[in-house]
GUROLUM-730055 format. One record per residue (C-alpha): residue number from 1; x, y, z. Coordinates in nm, 3 decimals. Example, Ala and Ser with C-alpha at 12.3 -4.5 7.8 and 13.67 -1.06 7.14 Angstrom:
# GUROLUM-730055
r k=1&xx=1.230&yy=-0.450&zz=0.780
r k=2&xx=1.367&yy=-0.106&zz=0.714
# end
This chain:
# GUROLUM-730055
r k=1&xx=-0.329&yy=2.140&zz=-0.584
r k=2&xx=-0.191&yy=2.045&zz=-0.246
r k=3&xx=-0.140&yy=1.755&zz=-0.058
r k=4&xx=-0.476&yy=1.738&zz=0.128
r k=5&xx=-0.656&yy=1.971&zz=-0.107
r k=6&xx=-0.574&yy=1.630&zz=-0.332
r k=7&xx=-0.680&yy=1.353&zz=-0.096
r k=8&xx=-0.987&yy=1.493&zz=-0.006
r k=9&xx=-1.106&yy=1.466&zz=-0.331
r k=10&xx=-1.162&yy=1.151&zz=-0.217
r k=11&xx=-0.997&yy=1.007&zz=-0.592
r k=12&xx=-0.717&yy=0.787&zz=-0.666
r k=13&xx=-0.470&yy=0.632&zz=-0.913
r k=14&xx=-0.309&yy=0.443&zz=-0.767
r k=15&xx=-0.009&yy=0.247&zz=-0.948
r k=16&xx=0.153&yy=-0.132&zz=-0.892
r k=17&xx=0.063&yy=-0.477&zz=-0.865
r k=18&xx=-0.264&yy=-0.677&zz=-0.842
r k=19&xx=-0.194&yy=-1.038&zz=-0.708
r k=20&xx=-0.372&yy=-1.372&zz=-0.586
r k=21&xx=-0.331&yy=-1.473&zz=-0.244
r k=22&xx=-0.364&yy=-1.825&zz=-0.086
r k=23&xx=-0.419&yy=-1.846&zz=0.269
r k=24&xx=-0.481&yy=-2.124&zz=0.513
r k=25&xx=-0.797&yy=-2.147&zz=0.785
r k=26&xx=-0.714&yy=-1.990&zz=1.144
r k=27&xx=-0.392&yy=-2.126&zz=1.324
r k=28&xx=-0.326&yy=-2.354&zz=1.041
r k=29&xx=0.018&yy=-2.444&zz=0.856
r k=30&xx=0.045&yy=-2.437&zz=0.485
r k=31&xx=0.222&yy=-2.792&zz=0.482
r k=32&xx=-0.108&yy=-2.933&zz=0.633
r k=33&xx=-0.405&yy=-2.735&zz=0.447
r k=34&xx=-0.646&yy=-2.968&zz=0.275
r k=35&xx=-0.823&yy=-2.607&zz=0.162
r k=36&xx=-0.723&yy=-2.308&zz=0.143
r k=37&xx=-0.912&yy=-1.968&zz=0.025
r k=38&xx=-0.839&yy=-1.744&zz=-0.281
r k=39&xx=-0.850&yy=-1.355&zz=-0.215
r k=40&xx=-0.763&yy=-1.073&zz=-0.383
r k=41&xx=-0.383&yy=-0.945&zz=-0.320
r k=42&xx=-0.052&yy=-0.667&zz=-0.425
r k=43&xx=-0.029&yy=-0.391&zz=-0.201
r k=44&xx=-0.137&yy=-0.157&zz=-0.462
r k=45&xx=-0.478&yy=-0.353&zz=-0.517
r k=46&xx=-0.497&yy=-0.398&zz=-0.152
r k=47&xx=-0.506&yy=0.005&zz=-0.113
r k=48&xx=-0.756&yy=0.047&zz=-0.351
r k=49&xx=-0.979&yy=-0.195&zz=-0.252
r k=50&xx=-0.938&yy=-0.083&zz=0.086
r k=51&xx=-0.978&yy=0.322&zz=-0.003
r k=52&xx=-1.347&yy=0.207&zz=-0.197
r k=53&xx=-1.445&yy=-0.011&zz=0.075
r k=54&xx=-1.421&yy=0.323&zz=0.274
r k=55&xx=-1.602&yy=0.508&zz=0.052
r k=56&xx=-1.372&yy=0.660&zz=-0.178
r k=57&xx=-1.297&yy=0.605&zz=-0.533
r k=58&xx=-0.979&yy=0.421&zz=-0.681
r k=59&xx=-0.830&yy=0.313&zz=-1.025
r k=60&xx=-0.535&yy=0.070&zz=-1.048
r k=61&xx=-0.295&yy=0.127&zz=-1.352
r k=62&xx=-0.071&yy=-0.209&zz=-1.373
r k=63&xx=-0.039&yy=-0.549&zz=-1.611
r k=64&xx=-0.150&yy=-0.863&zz=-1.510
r k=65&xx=-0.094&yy=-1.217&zz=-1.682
r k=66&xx=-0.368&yy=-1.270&zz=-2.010
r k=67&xx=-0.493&yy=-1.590&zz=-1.822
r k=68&xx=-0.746&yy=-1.706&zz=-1.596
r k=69&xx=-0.526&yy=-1.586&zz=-1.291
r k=70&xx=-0.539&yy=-1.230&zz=-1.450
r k=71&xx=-0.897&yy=-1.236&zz=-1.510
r k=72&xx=-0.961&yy=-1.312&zz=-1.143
r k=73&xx=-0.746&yy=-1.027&zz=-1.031
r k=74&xx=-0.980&yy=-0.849&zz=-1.260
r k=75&xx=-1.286&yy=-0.944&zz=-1.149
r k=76&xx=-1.194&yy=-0.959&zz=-0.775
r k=77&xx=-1.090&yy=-0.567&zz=-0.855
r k=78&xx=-1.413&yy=-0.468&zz=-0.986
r k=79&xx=-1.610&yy=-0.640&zz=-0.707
r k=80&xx=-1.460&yy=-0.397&zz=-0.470
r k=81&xx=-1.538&yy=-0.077&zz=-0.690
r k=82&xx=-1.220&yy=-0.070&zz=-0.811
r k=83&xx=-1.163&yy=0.143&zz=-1.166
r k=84&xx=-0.951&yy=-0.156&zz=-1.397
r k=85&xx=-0.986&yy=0.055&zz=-1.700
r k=86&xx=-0.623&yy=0.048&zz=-1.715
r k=87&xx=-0.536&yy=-0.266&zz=-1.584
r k=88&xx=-0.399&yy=-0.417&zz=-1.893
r k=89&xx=-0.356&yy=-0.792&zz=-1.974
r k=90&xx=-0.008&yy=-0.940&zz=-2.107
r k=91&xx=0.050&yy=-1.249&zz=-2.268
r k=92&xx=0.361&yy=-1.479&zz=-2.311
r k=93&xx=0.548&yy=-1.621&zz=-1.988
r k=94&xx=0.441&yy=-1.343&zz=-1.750
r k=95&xx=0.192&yy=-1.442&zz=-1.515
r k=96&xx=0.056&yy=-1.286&zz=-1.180
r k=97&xx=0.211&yy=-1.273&zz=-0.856
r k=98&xx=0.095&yy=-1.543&zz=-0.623
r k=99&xx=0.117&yy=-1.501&zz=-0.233
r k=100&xx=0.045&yy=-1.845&zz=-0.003
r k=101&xx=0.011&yy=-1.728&zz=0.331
r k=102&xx=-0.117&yy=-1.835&zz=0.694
r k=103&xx=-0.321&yy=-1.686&zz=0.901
r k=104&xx=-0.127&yy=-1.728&zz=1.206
r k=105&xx=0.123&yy=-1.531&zz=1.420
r k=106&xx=0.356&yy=-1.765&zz=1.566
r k=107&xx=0.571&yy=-1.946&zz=1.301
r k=108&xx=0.382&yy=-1.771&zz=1.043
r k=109&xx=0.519&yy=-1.852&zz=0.691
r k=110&xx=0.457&yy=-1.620&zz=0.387
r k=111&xx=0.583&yy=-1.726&zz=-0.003
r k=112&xx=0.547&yy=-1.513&zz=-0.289
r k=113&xx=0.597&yy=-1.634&zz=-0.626
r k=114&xx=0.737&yy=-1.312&zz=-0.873
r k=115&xx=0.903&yy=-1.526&zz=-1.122
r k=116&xx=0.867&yy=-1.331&zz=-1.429
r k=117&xx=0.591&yy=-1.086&zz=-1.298
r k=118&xx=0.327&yy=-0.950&zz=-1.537
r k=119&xx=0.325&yy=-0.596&zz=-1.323
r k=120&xx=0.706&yy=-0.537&zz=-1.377
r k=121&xx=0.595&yy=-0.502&zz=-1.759
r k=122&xx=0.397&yy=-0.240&zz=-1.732
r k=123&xx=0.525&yy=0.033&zz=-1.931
r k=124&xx=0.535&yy=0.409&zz=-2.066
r k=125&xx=0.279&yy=0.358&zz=-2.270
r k=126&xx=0.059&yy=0.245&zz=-2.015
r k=127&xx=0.112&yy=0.511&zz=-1.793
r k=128&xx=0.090&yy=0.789&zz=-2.100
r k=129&xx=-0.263&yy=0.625&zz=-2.126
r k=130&xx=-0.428&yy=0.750&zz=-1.773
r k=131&xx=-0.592&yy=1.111&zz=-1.789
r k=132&xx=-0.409&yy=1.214&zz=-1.374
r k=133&xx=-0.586&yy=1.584&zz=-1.402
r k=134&xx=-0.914&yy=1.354&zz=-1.315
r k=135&xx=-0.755&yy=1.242&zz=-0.980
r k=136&xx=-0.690&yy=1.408&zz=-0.649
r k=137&xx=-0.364&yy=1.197&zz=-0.558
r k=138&xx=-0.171&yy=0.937&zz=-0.747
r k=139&xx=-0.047&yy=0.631&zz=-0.501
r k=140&xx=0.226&yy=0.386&zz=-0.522
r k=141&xx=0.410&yy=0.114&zz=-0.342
r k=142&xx=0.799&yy=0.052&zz=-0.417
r k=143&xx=0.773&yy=-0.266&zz=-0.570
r k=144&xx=0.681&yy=-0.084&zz=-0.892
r k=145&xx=1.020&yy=0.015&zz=-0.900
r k=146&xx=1.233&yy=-0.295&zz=-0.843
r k=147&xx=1.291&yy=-0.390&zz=-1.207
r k=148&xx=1.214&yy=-0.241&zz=-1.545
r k=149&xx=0.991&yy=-0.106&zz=-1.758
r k=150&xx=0.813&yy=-0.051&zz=-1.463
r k=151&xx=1.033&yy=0.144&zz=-1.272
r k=152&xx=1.102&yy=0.388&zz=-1.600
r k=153&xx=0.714&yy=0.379&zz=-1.625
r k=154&xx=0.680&yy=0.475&zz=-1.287
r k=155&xx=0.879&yy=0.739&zz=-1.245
r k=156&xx=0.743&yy=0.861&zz=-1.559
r k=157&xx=0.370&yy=0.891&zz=-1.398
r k=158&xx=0.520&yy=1.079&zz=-1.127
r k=159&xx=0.649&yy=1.331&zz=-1.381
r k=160&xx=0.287&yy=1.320&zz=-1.590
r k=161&xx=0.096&yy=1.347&zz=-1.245
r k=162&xx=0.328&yy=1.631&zz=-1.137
r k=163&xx=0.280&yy=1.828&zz=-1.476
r k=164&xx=-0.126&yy=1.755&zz=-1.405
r k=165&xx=-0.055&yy=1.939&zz=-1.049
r k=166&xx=-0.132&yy=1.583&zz=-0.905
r k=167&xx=0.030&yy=1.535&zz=-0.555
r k=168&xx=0.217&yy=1.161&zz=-0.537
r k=169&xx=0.188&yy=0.960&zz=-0.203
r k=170&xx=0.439&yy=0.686&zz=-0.144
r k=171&xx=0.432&yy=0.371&zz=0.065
r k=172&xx=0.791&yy=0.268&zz=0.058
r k=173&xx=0.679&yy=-0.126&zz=0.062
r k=174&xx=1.034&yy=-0.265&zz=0.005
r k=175&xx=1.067&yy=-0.622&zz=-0.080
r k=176&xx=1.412&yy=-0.742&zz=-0.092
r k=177&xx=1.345&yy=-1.059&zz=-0.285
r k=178&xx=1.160&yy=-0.803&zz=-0.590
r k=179&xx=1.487&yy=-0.645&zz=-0.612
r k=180&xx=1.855&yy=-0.698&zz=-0.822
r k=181&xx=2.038&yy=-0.595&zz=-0.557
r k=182&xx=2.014&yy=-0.410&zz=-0.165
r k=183&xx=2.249&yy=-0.097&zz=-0.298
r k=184&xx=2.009&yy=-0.058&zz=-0.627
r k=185&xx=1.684&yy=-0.060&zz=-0.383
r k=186&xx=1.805&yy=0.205&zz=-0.200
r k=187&xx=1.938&yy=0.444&zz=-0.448
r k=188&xx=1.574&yy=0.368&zz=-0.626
r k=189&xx=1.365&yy=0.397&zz=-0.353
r k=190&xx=1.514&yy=0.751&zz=-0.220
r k=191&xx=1.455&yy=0.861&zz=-0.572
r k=192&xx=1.128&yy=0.821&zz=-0.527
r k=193&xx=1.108&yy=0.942&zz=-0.176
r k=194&xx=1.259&yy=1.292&zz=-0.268
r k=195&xx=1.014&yy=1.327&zz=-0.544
r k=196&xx=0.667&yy=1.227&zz=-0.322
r k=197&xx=0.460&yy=1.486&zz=-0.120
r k=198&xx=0.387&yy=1.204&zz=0.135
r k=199&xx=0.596&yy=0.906&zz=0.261
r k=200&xx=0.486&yy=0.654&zz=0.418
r k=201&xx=0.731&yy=0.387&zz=0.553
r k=202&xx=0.833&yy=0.158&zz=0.881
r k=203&xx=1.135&yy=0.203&zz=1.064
r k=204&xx=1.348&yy=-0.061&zz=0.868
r k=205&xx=1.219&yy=0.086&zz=0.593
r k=206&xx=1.322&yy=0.433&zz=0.607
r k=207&xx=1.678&yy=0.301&zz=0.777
r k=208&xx=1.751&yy=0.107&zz=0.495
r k=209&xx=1.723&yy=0.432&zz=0.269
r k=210&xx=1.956&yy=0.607&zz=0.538
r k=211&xx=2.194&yy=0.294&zz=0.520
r k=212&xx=2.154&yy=0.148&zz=0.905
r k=213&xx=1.857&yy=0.111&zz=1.114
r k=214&xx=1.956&yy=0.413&zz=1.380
r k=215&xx=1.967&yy=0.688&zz=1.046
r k=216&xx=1.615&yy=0.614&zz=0.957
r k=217&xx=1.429&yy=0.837&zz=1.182
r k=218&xx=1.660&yy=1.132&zz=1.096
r k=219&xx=1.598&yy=1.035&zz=0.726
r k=220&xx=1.184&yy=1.063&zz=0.737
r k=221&xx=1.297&yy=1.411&zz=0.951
r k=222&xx=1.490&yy=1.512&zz=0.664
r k=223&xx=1.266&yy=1.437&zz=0.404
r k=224&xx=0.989&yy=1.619&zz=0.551
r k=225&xx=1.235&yy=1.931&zz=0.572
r k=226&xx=1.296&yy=1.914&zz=0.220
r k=227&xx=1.081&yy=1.819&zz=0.017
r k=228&xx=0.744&yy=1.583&zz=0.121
r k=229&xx=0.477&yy=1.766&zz=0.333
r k=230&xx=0.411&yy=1.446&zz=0.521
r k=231&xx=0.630&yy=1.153&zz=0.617
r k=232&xx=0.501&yy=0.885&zz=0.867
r k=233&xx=0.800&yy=0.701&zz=1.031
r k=234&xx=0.592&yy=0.393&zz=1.151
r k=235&xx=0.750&yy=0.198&zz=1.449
r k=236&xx=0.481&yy=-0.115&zz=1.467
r k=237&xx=0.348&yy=-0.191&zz=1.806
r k=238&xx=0.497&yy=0.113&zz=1.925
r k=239&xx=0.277&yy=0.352&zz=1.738
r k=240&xx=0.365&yy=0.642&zz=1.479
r k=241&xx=0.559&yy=0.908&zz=1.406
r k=242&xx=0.408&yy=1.158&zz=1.159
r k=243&xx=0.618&yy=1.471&zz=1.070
r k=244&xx=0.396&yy=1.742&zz=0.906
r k=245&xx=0.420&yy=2.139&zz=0.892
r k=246&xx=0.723&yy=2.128&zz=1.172
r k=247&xx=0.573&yy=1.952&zz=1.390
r k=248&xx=0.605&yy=1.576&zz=1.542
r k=249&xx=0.275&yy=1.407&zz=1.553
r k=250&xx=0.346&yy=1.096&zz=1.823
r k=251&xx=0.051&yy=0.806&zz=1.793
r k=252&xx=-0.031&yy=0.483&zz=1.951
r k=253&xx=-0.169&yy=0.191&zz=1.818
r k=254&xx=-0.540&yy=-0.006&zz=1.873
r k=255&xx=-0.402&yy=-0.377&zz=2.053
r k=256&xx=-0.596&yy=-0.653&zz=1.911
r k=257&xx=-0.554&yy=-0.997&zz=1.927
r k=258&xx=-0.413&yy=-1.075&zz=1.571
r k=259&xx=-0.427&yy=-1.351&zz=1.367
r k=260&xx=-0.175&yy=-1.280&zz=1.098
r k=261&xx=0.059&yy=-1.008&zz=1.025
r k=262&xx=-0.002&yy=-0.928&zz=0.637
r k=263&xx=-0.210&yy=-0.675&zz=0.487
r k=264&xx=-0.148&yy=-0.393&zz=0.757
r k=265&xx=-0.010&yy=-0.141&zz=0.606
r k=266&xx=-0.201&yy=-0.156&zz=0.292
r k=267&xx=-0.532&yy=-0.124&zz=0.549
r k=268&xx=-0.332&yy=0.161&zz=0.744
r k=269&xx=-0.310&yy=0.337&zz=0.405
r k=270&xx=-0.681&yy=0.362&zz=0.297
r k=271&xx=-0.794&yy=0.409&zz=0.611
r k=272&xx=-0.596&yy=0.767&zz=0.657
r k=273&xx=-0.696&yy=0.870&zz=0.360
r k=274&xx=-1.030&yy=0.832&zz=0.294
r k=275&xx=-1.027&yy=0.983&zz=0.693
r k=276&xx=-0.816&yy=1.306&zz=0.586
r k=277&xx=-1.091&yy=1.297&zz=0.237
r k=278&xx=-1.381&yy=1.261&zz=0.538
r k=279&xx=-1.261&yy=1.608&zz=0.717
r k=280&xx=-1.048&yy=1.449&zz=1.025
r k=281&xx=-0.766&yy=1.645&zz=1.138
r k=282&xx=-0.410&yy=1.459&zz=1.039
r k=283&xx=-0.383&yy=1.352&zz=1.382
r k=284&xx=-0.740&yy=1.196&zz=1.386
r k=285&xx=-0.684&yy=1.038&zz=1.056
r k=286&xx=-0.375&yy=0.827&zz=1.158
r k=287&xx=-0.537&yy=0.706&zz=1.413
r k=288&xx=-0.808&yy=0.560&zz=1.188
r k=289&xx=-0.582&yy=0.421&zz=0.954
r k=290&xx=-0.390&yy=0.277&zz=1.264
r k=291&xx=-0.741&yy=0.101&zz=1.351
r k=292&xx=-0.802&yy=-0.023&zz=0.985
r k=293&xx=-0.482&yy=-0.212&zz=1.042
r k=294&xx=-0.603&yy=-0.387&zz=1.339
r k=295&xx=-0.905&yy=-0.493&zz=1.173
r k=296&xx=-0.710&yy=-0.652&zz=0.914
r k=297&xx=-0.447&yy=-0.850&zz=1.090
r k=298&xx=-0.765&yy=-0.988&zz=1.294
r k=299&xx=-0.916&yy=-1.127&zz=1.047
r k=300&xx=-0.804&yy=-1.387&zz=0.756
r k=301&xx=-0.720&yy=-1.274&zz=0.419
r k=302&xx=-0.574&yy=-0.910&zz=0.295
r k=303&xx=-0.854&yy=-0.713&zz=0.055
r k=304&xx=-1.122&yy=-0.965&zz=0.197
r k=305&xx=-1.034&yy=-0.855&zz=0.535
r k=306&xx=-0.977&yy=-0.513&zz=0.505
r k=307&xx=-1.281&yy=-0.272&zz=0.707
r k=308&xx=-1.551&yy=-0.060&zz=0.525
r k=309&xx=-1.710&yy=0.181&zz=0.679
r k=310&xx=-1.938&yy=0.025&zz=0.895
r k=311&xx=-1.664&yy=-0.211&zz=1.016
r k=312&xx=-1.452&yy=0.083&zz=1.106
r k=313&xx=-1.723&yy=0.242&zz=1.288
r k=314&xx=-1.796&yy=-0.036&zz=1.489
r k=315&xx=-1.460&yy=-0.113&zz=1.582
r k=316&xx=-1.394&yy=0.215&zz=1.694
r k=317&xx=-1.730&yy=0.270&zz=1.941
r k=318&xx=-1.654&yy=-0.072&zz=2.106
r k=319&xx=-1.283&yy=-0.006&zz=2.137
r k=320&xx=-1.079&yy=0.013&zz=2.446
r k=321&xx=-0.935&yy=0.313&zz=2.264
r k=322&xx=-0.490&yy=0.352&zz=2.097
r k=323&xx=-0.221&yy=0.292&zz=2.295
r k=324&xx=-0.043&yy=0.587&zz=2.423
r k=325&xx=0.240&yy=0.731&zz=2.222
# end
């Protein structure tokens, strides 16, 4: 099938990391919490949470650590609808990745334990275990492919969920402290690029594939010209730039006060989606995902704060309205 004729079935596997996340009250510092509050985390568990909370339907394939810690992952997962039929436990010294974050803007301070990660050890078999013809789109982020077996695995689903006729979407996501080295990242992550229908990826993101900062716009224009269908070239505050059947879709941005800057583009993600899977033109559907990310930086936590439906309604209809591009 093709690219939307996949997302609007409204289904997803989506592949990488569930994590815990700490994060502090309102304004306040991590060095000076007397509580903080446990939410679910990992950009890949943050999408689909955020694509059920919409409405859709999402199953995470990944390993977490056979420990309480895992278990919550777990549990937090199906509490948002999430399919964790193949989220599979792993004993030994792997355990889940931990985020402590604050919700605040200025001096904000974000540290992420991956020391021996329980989601790089995902494997082939894993993977060979998850049935992609049921699916309308398989997701990832690009940590799954910062150390092995994961990255083997990975690339390995692509392969499975290409033979299925399963389009692959791709949220660049790089990390830099995930990853051996900056040369290996890149060479990975434009691997993975070339072979995805749709990238999605921020300015810094897509220069560091091209090799400087000034190359990365021409790189998501290249890509799009050879081989994905859609590549948005996010720019932050300044909007989006979505390339799609030769043309240059230019969008703005919904201003909100925020309160913390994590969990956007995870929100941004599920929001255009499940908005393409709702029958919004690509344009349209950006622009929704552009608002889910406002919602979330406005409000503490990542898959606690990310918008359902109603949510996303509402903060449309009493919306100034986006930025102009």
């Amino acid at each position: 099938m093709d690219l939307i004729e996949g997302i609007k079935a409204n289904n997803f596997v989506v592949v990488g990391r569930a994590g815990m996340d700490f994060f502090t009250p309102a304004g306040g510092a991590t060095e000076e919490a007397d509580v903080m509050t446990a939410g679910l985390g990992g950009s890949s568990a943050n999408i689909a949470a955020g694509i059920c909370k919409l409405g859709g339907a999402a199953a995470l394939v990944t390993r977490v650590s056979d420990d309480s810690i895992g278990r919550y992952c777990v549990n937090q997962l199906k509490r948002y609808g999430v399919d964790a039929t193949h989220v599979t436990p792993i004993g030994g010294e792997f355990r889940n990745s931990l985020a402590v974050y604050e919700s605040r803007v200025e001096g904000h301070q974000s540290v992420i334990y991956r020391n021996g990660a329980a989601d790089f050890q995902m494997d082939k078999a894993d993977v060979d275990a998850v049935d992609y013809a049921k699916y309308g789109a398989l997701i990832t982020a690009g940590t799954v492919f910062a150390a092995e077996p994961s990255r083997s695995a990975s690339f390995h689903a692509f392969a499975l969920a290409k033979k299925a006729g399963v389009p692959i979407i791709f949220d660049v996501d790089y990390r830099p402290y995930s990853w051996p080295s900056p040369q290996v990242a890149s060479d990975v992550l434009s691997r993975a690029a070339a072979e995805s229908d749709m990238i999605v990826g921020n300015d810094e993101e897509f220069g560091f594939m091209a090799g400087s900062i000034d190359k990365g716009l021409a790189k998501a224009r290249a890509l799009s010209e050879t081989s994905a269908a859609i590549v948005i070239y996010k720019m932050g505050q300044d909007g989006a730039i979505t390339f799609a059947n030769g043309e240059e879709i230019r969008t703005g941005i919904y201003p909100v006060e925020a309160l913390k800057p994590t969990g956007a583009g995870d929100s941004f993600m599920a929001g255009m989606l499940t908005s393409i899977a709702g029958g919004h033109d690509l344009k349209t559907a950006i622009l929704r995902g552009s608002a889910c990310a406002s919602v979330t930086v406005s409000r503490p936590g990542c898959a606690p704060a990310m918008a359902d439906s109603e949510t996303l309604e509402t903060f449309l209809a009493d919306h100034s309205g986006p930025t102009s591009a």
